[in-house]
N, C-alpha and C positions, 0 to 999 in steps of 0.2 A: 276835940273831935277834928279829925283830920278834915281836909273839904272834897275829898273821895266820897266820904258818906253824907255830904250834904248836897252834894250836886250830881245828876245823871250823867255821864257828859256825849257829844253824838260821834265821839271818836277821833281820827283825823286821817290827813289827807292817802288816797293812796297813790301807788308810782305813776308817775305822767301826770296827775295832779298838782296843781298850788294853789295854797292858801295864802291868801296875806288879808293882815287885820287891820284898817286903814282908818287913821281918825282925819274928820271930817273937819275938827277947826285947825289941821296944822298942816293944810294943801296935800291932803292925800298921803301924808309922813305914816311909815307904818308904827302902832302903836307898841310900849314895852311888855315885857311878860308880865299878861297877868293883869294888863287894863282892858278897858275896855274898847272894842273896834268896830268900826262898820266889816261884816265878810265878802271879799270878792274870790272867783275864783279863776283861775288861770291854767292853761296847758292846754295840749292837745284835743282836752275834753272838751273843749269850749264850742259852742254852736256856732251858726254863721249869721243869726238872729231872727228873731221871730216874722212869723211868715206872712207879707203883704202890710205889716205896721213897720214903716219904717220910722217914725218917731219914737217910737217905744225902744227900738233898736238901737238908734243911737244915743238914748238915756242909759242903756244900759248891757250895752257891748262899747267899752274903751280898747282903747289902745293900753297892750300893758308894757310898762315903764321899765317894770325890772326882770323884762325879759330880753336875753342877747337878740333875739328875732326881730328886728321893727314892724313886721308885718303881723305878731302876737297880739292878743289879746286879749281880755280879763273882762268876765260877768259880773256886775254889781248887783248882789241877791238882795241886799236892803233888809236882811240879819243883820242882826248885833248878836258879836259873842265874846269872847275871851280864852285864850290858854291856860290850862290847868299846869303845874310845874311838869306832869309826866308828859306832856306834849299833847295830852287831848284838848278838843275843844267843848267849849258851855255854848250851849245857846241861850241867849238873854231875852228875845224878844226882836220888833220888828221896829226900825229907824220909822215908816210911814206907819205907827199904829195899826198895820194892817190887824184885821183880824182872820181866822178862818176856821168856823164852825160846822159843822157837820156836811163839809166839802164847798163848802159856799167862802171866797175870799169876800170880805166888807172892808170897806174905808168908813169909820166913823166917822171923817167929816164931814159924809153927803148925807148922812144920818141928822149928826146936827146942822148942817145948815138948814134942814127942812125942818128941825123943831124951832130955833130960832124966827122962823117966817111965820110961828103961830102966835095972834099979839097976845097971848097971857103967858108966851116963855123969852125971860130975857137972856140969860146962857143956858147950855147946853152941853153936857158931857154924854159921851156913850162909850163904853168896853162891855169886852165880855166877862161875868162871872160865873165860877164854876168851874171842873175839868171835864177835857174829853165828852161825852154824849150826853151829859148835865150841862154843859156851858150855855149859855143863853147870855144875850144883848139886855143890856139894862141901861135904860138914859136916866142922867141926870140933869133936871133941870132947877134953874132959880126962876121964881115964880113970887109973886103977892100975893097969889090964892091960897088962902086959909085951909085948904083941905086940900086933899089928892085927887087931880083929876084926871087917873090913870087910862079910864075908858076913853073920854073923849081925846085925850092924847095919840091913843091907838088907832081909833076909829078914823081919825086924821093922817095919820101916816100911813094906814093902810088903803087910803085914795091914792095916793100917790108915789108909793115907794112899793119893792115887790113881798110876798110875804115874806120871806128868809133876811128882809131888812128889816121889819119892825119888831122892836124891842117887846122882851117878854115883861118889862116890868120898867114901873116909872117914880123916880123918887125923887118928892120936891124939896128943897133948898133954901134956907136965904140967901144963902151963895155960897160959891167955890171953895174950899179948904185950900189954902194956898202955901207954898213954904215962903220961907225968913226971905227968900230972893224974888218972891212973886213970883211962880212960878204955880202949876196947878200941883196939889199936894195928890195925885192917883189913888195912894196909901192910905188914906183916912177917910176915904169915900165909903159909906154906913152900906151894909149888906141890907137887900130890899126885906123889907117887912111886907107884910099881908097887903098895906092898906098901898104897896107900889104894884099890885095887879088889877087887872082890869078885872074887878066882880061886878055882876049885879047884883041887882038887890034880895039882902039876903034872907034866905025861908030855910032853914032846918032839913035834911033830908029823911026822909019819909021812908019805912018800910023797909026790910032785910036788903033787897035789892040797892038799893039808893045807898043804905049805910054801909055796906060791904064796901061798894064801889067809890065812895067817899074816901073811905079810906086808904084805897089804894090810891088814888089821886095825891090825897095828903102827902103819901111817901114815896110819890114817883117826881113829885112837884114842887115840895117841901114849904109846902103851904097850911097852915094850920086850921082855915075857917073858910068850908066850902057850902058854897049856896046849891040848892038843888037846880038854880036855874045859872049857875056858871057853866063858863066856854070853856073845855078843855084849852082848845089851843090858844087863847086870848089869857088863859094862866100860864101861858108858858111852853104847854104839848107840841109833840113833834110827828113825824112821822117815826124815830125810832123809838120815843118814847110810846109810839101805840102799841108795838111790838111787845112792849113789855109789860105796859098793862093789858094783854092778852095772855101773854104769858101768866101772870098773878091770876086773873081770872080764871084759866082751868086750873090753877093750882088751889084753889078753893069751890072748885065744883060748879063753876059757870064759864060760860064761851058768847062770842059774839064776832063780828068780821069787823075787818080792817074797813072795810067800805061801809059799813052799819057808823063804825065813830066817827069816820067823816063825814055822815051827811046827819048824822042826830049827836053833835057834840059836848051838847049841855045834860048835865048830869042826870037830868029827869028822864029826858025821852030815851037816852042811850041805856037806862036802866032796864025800861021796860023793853028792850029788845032782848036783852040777854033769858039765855036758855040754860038748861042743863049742859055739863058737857060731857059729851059721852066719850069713853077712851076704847080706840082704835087699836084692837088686839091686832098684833103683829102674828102673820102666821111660823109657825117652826121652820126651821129648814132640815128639808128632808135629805139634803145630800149630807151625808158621814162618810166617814175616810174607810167604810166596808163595805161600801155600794160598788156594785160590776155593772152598773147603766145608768142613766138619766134618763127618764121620761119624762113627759109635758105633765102629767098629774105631780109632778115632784115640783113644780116652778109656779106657785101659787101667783106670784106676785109679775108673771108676763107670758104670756100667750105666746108658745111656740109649737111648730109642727117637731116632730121625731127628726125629721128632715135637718130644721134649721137648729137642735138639742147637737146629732151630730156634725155636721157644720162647725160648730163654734169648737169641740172637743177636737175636731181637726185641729185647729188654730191656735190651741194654747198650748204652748210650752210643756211638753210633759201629761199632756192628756189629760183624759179622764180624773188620774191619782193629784192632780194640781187642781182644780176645781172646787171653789168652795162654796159658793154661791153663784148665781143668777138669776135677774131680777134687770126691769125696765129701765128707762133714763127718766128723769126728773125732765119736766116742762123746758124749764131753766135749762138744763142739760142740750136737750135735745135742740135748742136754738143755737147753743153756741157749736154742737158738734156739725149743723147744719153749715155753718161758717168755719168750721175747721176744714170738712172735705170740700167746700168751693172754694177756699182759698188758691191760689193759681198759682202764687208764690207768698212765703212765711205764713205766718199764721198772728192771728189778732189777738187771740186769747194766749199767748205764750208770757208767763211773768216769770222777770229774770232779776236773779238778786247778784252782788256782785262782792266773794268776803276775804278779806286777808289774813292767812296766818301766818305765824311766825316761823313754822317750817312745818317740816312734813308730817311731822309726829302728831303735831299738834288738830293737822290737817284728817291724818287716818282717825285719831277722836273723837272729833267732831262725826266724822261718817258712819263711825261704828255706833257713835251715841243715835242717830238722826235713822242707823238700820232699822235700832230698835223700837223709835215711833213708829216706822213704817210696819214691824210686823205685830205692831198693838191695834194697829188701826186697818182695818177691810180697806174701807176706802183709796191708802196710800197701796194698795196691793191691789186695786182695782184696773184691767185694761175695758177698750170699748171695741166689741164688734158687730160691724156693718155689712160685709162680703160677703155673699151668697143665703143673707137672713132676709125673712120676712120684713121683719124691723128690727133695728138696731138694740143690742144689749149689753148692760155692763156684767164684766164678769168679776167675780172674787177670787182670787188664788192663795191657795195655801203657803207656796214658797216663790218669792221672787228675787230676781238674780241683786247682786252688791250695785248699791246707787253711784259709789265713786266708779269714774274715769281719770285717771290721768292721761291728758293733753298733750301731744308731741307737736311744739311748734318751730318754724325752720327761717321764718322772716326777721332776719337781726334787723332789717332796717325800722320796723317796729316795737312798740315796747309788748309785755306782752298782755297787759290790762288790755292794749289797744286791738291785739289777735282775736281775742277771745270777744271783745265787743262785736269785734265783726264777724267773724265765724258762728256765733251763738244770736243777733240780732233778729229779731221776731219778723222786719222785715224781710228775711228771706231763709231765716231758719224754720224746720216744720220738723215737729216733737211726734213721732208715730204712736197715735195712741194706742196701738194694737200690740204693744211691747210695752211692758212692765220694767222698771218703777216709773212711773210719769212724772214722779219726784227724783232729779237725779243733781249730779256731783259733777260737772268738768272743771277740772284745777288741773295747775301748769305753774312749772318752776319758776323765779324770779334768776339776774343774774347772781341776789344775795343770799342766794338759799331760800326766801322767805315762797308762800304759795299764794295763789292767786285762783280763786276756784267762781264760777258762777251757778248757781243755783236755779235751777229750772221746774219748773210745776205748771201744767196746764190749768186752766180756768176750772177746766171743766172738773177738776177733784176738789177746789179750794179755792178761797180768796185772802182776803186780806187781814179780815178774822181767824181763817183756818193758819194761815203763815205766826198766826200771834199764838194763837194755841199751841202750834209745834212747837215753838222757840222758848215758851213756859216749860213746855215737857223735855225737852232738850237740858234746858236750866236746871231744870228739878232731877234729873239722872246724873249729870253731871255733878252736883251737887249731894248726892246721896240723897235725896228727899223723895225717896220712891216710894211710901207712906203717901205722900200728895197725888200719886198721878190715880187718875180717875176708872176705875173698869164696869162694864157693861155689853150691852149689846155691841157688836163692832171691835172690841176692843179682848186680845186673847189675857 
């Protein structure tokens, strides 16, 4: 099996970038294909260093060595990766153990130095296990105590450390698994069993409610033996994981609030909160492509006068006949659009991806595939109008214009990654949300033929979830896998 299919890899550098892979016991020598390096990076792209740490700065802004410029460069990211033979790069992991869980960066060693300082623990390990929004802190400690004293392990670290540091599970030891060189063995470290979480003590759960909910616990938590008077978040819970046991809940016929599980956490009392859940019919939409008006009784879902109906029909592209919907802003929505129109210059919510193709063909592909999410999805074909309305409303359009632009750029003494950074930069770029697709394409030629495109989406249609989604559905068209893409509501 080739190591294509055994490793991800995160790509490599683009133009005005440099990589170099640097091993740490032979004075900074860069390492050969295919070992392993510390990653720094270098080029134009480089920062001027973080803002008011000036020791943090000079840990980690050098001077770079192999660059003609003395005044260059090079960021020490404190990755570890490796070159794949076709010139991509592996990411292996982090030089300081960092870890970084559900947006939280941790150093395990401020973890264990605080389990160390409790006298019934004499070492101490912490990593994370799991992937992605499953991953959880788990310490391992060597101990002489005959049993697992997982609770009051917790109950100790959670004086002192904040809750996103203390480990969801504790598992005792006679000691270290270590390799032939003395050395900590990571690799043989035993995946936590039941008796490495903090339960109380244990009662059976009681009645439909309890055992339903048990059981999602079990398989959101992957815990086999729950007490009716266990802590969600002391087994492990999170805030996304609440998300999702709400989610399972109305998918068997009960509901309850996010703020209900954090203030009654233990399986009893959170049981007897939950209600039926009743489902929220969605009303029809009355606009069709053989309507000659829109009235306010056609707009179930936002209160508008005839007034502020035509208003908006001024304002969109093609009229009346391009209108597919409209309907209110989202809570969420309406903050960030609140900070879109005060912005005075660029905009905060502007997220900018930045992608290389091999040329132009390949470039138009990609656009033509990325149209076709855009007209599966309302949302990507959604603008926002504010101007002469009562209140602000998003519209849906039937047909919206091609998301590529090609870029005409005329500064040779820049490259042109470095153009399009600065021309497209959120600090002083502003994305008019009142113009359709608010998902759009600006690419521009390299000297080698190759493109260089930046990817633009306002907040206010997607986040970082929605960008994962697209790029599934992208994959899966490309791929011929149109059989997997998903249709419903939203979606033609």
């Amino acid at each position: 099996m080739s190591e294509k299919l055994l490793v991800v890899p995160i790509g490599r550098p683009l133009p005005s970038y440099r990589i170099y892979l640097l091993d740490a016991h032979a004075h900074g020598e860069p390492v050969q294909l295919g070992a392993e390096g510390e990653l720094y990076i270098g080029g134009v792209c480089v920062a001027r260093g973080y803002l008011n740490r000036p020791e943090l700065t000079a840990e980690r802004f050098l001077p770079d060595p192999f660059s003609d410029n003395p005044a260059a460069r090079m960021y020490r990211t404190g990755d570890r990766a490796r070159y794949l033979s076709d010139g991509n790069l592996v990411f292996l992991g982090r030089t300081d153990q960092q870890i970084k869980i559900r947006g939280f960066r941790i150093e395990p060693g401020e973890i264990e130095a605080r389990l160390v300082e409790h006298p019934q623990v004499h070492e101490a390990v912490v990593q994370s296990y799991g992937n992605g929004s499953d991953a959880r802190l788990v310490a391992y400690v060597v101990t002489n105590q005959g049993h697992s004293f997982a609770q009051d392990l917790r109950t100790y670290l959670s004086e002192i450390l904040p809750n996103y540091m203390v480990p969801a599970a504790y598992v005792c030891l006679p000691s270290l698994p270590l390799t032939p060189n003395g050395k900590l063995d990571r690799r043989v470290l035993p995946a936590p069993n039941d008796k490495a979480f903090a339960h109380q003590q244990f009662e059976a759960p009681q009645g439909e409610m309890e055992e339903k909910l048990a059981d999602i616990w079990r398989e959101l938590l992957g815990i086999d033996r729950i007490s009716r008077h266990d802590n969600f978040f002391a087994l492990g819970g999170h805030s996304l994981l609440v998300v999702r046991l709400l989610a399972q809940l109305r998918h068997i016929g009960f509901d309850t609030t996010v703020r209900e599980v954090f203030d009654a956490p233990t399986l009893a009392i959170l049981a007897s909160t939950l209600i039926c859940y009743k489902v929220v019919a969605i009303p029809p939409n009355l606009i069709t492509t053989d309507i000659t008006e829109i009235t306010p009784e056609m707009l179930p879902l936002i209160t508008l006068s005839q007034a502020d109906i035509n208003a908006i029909i001024a304002q969109v592209p093609g009229g009346l006949a391009n209108i597919q919907d409209i309907y209110g802003l989202a809570p969420l929505q309406s903050g960030i659009l609140f900070h879109h129109i005060k912005a005075k210059r660029g905009d905060p919510y502007l997220l900018v991806s930045r992608i290389e193709f091999t040329n132009r063909t390949t470039l138009k592909r990609y656009a033509d595939v990325l149209q076709q999410v855009i007209n599966r999805h309302d949302i990507y074909r959604t603008v926002f109008i504010w101007e002469g309305l009562s209140q602000p409303a998003q519209v849906v359009l039937q047909q919206v214009p091609p998301l590529l632009t090609e870029v005409t750029l005329d500064n040779a003494d820049e490259s042109v990654l470095e153009q399009l950074n600065h021309y497209f930069d959120p600090r002083h770029y502003w994305l008019d949300l009142t113009q359709a697709p608010i998902l759009r394409l600006m690419a521009a030629p390299t000297f080698d033929d190759s493109w260089i495109a930046m990817q633009l989406m306002h907040h206010i249609i997607g986040d970082h979830s929605t960008l994962e989604k697209m790029e599934a559905e992208v994959n899966a068209i490309i791929d011929g896998r149109i059989e997997m893409l998903t249709s419903g509501p939203g979606c033609n």
